[in-house]
C-alpha positions in Angstrom: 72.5 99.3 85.9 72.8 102.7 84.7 76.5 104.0 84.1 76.0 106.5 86.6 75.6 104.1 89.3 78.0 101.6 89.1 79.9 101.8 92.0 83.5 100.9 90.8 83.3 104.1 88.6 84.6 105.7 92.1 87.3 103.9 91.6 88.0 103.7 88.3 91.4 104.6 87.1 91.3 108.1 85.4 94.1 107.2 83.1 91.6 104.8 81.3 88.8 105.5 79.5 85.6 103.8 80.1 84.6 102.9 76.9 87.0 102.1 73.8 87.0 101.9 70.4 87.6 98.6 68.8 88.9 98.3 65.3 87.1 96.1 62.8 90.2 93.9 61.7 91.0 90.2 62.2 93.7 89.6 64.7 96.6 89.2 62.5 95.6 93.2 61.2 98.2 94.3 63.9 100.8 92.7 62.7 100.0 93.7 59.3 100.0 97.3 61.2 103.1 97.0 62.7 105.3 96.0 59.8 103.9 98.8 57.6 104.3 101.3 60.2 107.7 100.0 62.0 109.3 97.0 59.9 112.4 97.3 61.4 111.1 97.1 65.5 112.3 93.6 67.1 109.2 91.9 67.3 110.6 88.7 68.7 113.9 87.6 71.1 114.2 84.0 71.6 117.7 82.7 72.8 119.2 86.3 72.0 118.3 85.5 68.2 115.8 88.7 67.1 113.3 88.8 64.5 111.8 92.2 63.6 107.9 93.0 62.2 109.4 93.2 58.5 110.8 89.5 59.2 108.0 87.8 61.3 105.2 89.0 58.8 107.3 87.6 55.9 107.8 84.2 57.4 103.9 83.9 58.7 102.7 84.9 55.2 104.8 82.1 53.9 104.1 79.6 56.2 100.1 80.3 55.6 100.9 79.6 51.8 102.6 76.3 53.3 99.6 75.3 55.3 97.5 76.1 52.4 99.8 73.9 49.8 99.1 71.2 52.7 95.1 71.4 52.3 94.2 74.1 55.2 90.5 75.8 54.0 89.7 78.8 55.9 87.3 77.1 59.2 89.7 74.1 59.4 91.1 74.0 62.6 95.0 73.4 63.1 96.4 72.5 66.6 99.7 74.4 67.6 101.4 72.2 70.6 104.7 74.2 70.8 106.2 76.1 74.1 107.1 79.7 74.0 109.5 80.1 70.9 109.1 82.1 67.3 107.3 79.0 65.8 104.5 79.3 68.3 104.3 82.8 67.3 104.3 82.5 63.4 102.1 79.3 63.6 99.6 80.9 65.3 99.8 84.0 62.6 100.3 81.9 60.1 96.8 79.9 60.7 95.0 83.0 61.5 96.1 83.8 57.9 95.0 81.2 56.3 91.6 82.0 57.7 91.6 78.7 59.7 91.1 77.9 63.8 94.0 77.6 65.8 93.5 75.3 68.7 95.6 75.6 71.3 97.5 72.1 72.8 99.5 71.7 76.2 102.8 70.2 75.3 102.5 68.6 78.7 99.7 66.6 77.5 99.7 62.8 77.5 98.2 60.8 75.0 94.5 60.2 76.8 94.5 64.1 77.1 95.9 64.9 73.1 93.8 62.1 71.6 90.6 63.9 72.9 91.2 67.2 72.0 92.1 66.6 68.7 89.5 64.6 68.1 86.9 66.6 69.7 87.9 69.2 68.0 88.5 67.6 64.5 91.8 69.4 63.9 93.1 68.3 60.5 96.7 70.1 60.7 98.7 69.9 63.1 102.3 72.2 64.2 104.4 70.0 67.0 107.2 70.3 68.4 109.6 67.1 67.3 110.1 66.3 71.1 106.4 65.3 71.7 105.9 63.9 68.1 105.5 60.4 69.4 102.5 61.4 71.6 101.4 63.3 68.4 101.7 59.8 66.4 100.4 57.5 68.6 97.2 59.1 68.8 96.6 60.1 65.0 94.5 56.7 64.2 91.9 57.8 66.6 91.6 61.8 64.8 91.2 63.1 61.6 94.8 64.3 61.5 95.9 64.7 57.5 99.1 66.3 58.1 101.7 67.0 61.4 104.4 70.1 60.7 107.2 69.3 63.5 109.8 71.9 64.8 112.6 71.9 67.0 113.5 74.6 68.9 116.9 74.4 67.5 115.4 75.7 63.8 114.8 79.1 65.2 118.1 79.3 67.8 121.2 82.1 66.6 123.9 79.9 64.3 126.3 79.4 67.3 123.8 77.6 69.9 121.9 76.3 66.5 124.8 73.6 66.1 125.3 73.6 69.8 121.8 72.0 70.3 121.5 69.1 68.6 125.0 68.1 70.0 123.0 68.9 73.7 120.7 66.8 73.0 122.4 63.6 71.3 124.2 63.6 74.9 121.4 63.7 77.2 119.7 61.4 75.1 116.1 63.2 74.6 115.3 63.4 71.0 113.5 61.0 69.8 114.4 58.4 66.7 111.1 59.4 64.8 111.1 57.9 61.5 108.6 60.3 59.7 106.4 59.4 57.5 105.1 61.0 54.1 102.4 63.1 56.0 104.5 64.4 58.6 106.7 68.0 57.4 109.5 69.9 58.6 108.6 73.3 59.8 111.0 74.7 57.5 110.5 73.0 55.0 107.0 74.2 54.9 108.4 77.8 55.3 110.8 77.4 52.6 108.0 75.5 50.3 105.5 78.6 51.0 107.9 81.3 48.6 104.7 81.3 46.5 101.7 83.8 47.3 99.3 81.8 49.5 95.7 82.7 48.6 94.2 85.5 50.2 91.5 84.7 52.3 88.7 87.6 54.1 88.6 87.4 57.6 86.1 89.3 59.4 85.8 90.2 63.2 83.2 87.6 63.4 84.7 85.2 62.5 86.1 82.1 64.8 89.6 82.2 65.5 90.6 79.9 68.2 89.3 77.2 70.2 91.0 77.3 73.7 90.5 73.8 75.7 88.9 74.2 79.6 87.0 72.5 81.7 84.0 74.6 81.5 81.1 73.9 83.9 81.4 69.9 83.9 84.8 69.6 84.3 85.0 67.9 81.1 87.2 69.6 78.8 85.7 71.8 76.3 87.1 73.8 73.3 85.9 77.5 73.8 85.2 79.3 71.0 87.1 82.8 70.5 86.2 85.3 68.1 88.7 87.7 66.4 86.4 90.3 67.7 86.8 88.3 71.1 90.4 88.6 70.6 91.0 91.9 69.6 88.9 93.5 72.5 90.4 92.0 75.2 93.9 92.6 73.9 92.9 96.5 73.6 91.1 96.4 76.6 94.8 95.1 78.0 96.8 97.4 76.6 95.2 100.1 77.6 95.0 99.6 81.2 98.6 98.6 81.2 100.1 101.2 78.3 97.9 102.7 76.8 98.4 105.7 78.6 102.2 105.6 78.7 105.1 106.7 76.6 107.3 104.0 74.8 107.1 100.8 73.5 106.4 98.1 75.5 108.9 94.8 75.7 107.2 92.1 77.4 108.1 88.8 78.8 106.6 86.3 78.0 107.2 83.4 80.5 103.8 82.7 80.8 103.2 79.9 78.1 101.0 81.0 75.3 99.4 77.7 74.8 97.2 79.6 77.9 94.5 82.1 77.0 96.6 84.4 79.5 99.7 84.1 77.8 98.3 84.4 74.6 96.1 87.5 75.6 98.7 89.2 77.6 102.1 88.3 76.5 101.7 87.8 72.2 98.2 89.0 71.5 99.8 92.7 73.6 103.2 92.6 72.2 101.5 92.8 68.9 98.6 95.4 69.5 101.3 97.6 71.3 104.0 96.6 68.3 106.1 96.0 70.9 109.4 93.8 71.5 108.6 90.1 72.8 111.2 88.1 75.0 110.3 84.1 74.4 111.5 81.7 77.2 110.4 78.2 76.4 109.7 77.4 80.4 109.6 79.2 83.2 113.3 78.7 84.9 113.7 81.2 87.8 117.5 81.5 87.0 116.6 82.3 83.7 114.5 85.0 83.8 116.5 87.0 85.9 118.6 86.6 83.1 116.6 87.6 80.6 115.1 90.7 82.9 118.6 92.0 83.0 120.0 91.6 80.0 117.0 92.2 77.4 115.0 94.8 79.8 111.5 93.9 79.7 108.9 96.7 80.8 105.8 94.1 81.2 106.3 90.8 83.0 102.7 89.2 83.5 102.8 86.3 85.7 101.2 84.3 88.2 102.0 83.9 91.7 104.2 81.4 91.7 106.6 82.8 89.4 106.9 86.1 91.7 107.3 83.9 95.0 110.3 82.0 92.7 111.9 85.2 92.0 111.3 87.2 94.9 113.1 84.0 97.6 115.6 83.4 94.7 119.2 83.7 96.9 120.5 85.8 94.4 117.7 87.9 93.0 119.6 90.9 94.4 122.5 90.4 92.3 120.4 91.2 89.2 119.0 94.4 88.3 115.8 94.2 87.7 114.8 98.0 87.4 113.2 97.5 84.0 109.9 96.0 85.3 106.9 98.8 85.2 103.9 96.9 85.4 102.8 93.6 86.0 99.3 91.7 86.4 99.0 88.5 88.3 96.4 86.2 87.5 95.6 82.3 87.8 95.4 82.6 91.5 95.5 85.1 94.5 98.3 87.2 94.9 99.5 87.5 98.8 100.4 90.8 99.7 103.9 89.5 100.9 105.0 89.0 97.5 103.5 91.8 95.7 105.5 93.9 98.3 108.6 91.9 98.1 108.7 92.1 94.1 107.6 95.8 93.8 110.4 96.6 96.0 112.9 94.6 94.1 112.1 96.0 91.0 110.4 99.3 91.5 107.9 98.2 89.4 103.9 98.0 90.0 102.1 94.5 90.3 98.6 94.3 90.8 96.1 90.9 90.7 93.4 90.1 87.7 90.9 87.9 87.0 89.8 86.7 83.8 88.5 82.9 83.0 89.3 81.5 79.5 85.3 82.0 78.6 85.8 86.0 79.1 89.5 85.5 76.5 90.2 85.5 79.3 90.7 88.7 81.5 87.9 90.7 83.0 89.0 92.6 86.4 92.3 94.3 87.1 93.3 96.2 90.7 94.2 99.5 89.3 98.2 100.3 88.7 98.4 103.2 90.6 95.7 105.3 92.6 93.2 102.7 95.1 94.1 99.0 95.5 93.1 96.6 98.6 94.6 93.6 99.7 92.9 90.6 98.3 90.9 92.3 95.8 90.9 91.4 92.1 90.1 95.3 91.1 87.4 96.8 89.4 85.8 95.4 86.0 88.0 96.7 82.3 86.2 99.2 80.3 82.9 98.2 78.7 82.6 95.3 81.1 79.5 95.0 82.7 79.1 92.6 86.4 76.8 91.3 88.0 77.2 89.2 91.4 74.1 87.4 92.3 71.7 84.7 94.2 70.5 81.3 93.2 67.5 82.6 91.7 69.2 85.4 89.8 68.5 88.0 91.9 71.4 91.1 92.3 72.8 90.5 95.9 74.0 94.0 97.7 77.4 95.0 97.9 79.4 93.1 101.0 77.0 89.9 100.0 78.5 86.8 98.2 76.7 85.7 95.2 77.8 83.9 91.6 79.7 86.3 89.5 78.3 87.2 86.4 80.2 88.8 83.1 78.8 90.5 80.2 81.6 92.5 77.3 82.6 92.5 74.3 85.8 89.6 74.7 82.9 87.1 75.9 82.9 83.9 74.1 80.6 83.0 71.3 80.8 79.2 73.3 81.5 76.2 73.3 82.5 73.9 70.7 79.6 70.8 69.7 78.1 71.7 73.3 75.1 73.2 72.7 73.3 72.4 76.1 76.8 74.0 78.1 77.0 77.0 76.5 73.0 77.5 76.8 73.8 76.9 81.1 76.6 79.4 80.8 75.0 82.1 78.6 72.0 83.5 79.5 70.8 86.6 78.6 73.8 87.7 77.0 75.6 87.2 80.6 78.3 84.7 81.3 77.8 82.5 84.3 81.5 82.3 85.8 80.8 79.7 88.1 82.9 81.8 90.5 81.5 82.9 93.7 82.3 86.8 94.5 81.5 90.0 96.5 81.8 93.7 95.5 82.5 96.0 98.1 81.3 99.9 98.9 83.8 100.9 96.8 83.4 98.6 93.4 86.5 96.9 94.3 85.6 93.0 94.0 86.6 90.0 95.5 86.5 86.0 94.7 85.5 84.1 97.6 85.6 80.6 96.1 84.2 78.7 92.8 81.4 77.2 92.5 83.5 74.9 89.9 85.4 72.6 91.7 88.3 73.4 89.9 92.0 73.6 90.9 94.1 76.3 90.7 97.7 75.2 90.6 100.4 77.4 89.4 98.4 79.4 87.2 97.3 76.1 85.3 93.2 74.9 86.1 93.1 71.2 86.4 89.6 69.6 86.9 89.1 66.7 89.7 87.1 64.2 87.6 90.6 64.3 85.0 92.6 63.1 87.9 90.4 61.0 89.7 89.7 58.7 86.1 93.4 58.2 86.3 93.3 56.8 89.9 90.6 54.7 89.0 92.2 53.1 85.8 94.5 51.9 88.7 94.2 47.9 89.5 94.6 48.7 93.7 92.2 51.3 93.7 88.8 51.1 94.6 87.6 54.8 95.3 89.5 58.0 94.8 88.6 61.7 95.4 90.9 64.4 94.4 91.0 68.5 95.8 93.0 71.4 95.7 94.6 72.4 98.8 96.4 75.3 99.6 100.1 76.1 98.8 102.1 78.7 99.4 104.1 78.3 96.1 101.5 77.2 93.8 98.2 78.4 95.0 97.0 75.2 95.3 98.0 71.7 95.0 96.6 68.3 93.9 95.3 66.2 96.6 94.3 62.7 96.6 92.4 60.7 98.9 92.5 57.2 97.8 90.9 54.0 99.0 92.3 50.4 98.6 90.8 47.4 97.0 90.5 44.8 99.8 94.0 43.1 100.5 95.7 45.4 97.8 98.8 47.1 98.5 100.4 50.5 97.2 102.4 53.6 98.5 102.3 57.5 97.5 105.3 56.8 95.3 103.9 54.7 93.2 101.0 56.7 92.6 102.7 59.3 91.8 104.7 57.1 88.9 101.5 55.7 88.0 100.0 59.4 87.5 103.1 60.9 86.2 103.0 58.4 83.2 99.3 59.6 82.4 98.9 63.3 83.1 100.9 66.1 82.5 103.2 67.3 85.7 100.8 70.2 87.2 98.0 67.5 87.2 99.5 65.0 89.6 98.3 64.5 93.1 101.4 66.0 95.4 99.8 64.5 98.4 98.4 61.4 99.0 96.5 59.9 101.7 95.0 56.6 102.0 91.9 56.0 103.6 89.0 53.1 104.9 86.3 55.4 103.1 85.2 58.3 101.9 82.4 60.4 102.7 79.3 59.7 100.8 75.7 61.0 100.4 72.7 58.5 100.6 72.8 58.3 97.0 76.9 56.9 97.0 78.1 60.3 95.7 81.4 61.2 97.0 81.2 64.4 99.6 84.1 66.3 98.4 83.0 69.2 100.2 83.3 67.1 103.3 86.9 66.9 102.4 87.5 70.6 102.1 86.2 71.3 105.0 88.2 68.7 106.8 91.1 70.1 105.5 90.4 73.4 106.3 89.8 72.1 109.7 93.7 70.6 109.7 94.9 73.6 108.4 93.8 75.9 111.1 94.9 73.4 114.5 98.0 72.0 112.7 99.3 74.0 109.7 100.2 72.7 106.5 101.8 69.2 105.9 102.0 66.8 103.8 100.2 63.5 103.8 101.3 59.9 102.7 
């Protein structure tokens, strides 16, 4: 389609240009950028403790001298498994550095999950946080695994909480008695141990910087591979439809968890591009970001729905002032017009819905800040982003017609790791298959209808049905299980499990959930439960799920949403 006739360009916003410029640099070449030009800027805030760009390149040059003193060549890949906090941050630097992969790991994950994505992946470093260690341990028989840096979030906290913590935690009784063994390294230790110059090591744009787990096509998790050149446009792609165009520097909140490609994209990946100030929160605790909002005055809050909905029916939200907040982009699932209403008037801010998919690193679409928006609408596609929406054949549908959305730019995956055979079903032709079913209307303004993935949605976080459903079935009373999302009004959607029982077996929705919980991390585990005589099959014995959907679409419109048991 010639530029001319792409309808969105109606409705493009004029404050953003079209097409941009990319630099030629390797990711970490912004924060070499910002310390140069602003060394003294806050770069990070974690617990009211502050690091600036003059500090943070310092310790992520050392700690790549640490890695490399451990063995890390340049194309090893290390797994970070740390929440929001400055180790996340200089680890990830500090890799990137060292001319290595960072892959990125859930700490939510359970051991099934961990032990196939390091091994999958071949990871032969690892940076933990000491809290999850055992998981780390019990799987590193089964990986290649040489060496495990572990952290605490205590090592990076101001001196006053710093010997408050560990007294915390000796009370509640959560840190583990982890006798370490000769392999495993403090994380500042490794720091301290990295005073020497680490080699330097040529990165180009090229070059593979990060293999981000998802589910892919299948539904069986796949490391997608990321590009600094991936990287680097999508983060100035960001930044310029969020601030490019405005005065200031940015200070961004970063309570989405940058273990996700959207975190990482629009939280660090930003604050960095923009040399801006990011605010760490290790979890998203509603009380606490108001907190944070009023006393550290963030301009950028990406999000997801949920966390909006949190803040906006908070019972104090109004006690707070929360007149910092510019601009915001919601992403991870649709945004209802109720709550972008509510939180714009609370803060006088703008929020607007995105789509992105971790294949695309990972935003794509963005309603425009101010000028045009509609309800329901995930915008109009970034600059240089080309779409397609089209049939089962391949052909272009017309606009108001739903076909599979199709992405082609320059933050598109090279894809995905040891699958050859997936990445030649997703990209064709230079296009990315989304697997996302969409329509574009008059305007250019498009919408997603469904996904041709059967992939949940909850909370921001995808979780695929055949991850849950392998759980169920590892169960000794169950003899079938099927698993959906369903709608809900805090999460997007939820986990739902329909579950059949071996003949003369017993079991309740309580135990299933202890039996899950033990197995999957939280966001995974069914919410509802409801036992059943059968499922619905095909001739072949293939579970219907669709059936299911549409039955409980069906329930949802006579009876409203409830809960089953």
């Amino acid at each position: 389609m010639m530029e001319e006739e792409r309808p969105w360009f109606s409705s493009y916003p004029k404050e953003v240009p079209r097409h941009l410029d990319y630099p030629a640099v390797p990711l970490t070449g912004f924060l070499a950028k910002a310390a140069a030009e602003c060394p003294d800027r806050v770069a990070t805030i974690f617990f009211g403790g502050k690091l600036t760009y003059r500090r943070l390149e310092t310790h992520v040059r050392r700690f790549a001298a640490g890695l490399q003193q451990l063995g890390v060549k340049p194309g090893d890949r290390v797994a970070v498994m740390l929440p929001n906090c400055p180790q996340a941050v200089i680890a990830y630097l500090a890799v990137l550095t060292a001319g290595a992969v960072v892959v990125q790991t859930n700490p939510m994950y359970k051991e099934r999950e961990l032990r196939h994505q390091l091994a999958d992946s071949g990871a032969t470093q690892m940076v933990a946080l000491d809290l999850v260690y055992p998981r780390v341990a019990a799987v590193t028989s089964d990986t290649r695994l040489q060496h495990t840096v572990v952290t605490g979030i205590q090592d990076f906290l101001p001196v006053p909480l710093r010997w408050l913590y560990p007294l915390k935690q000796r009370l509640e009784k959560k840190r583990p008695a982890v006798d370490y063994g000769p392999r495993v390294h403090r994380f500042l230790d490794v720091l301290a141990g990295g005073g020497a110059a680490g080699q330097e090591v040529s990165t180009g744009p090229g070059d593979l910087a990060l293999l981000q787990y998802t589910g892919g096509t299948t539904g069986v998790s796949k490391g997608v591979m990321l590009t600094h050149a991936n990287l680097v446009a999508n983060v100035s792609q960001i930044a310029q439809w969020m601030y490019g165009f405005k005065a200031g520097t940015p200070r961004i909140l970063a309570a989405l968890p940058l273990f996700h490609s959207y975190g990482l994209t629009a939280c660090m990946n930003f604050s960095l591009h923009a040399a801006g100030t990011l605010i760490l929160t290790p979890k998203f605790d509603v009380e606490e970001v108001l907190k944070l909002i009023q006393r550290h005055r963030p301009t950028v809050f990406p999000g997801a729905p949920t966390m909006y909905v949190a803040l906006n029916h908070h019972p104090r939200v109004k006690e707070y002032d929360l007149s910092s907040i510019e601009t915001c982009i919601s992403g991870g699932a649709a945004l209802p017009v109720e709550v972008q209403e509510t939180f714009e008037r609370l803060t006088g801010g703008k929020l607007v819905e995105g789509y992105g998919l971790t294949e695309a690193s990972p935003v794509t679409h963005c309603t425009p800040l101010w000028g045009k928006r509609k309800n329901g609408s995930i915008g109009v596609p970034w600059p240089d982003t080309d779409c397609r929406i089209v049939d089962g054949s391949g052909v272009d549908v017309a606009p108001g017609e739903i076909g599979e959305l199709l992405i082609k730019g320059p933050q598109v995956m090279r894809g995905y790791w040891n699958h050859p055979e997936e990445t030649a079903a997703t990209l064709k032709d230079g296009w990315l298959y989304t697997g996302d079913l969409a329509r574009m209307d008059e305007d250019g303004f498009f919408y997603i209808v469904g996904r041709k993935k059967e992939m949940i949605i909850a909370g921001g976080f995808n979780i695929y049905p055949r991850d849950v459903e392998e759980v169920l079935f590892e169960h000794p009373a169950i003899a079938e299980a099927s698993v959906i999302g369903v709608p809900d009004p805090y999460r997007g959607e939820t986990v739902k499990a329909y579950i059949v029982l071996k003949q003369g077996a017993s079991l309740t929705a309580e135990e299933v959930d202890r039996f899950c919980r033990e197995r999957l991390a939280a966001y995974k585990v069914p919410r509802i439960v409801e036992f059943r005589t059968s499922l619905p099959k095909s001739m072949v014995g293939k579970v219907l799920r669709r059936e299911l959907l549409e039955e409980e679409a069906a329930r949802l419109e006579t009876s409203g949403p409830g809960e089953g048991g």
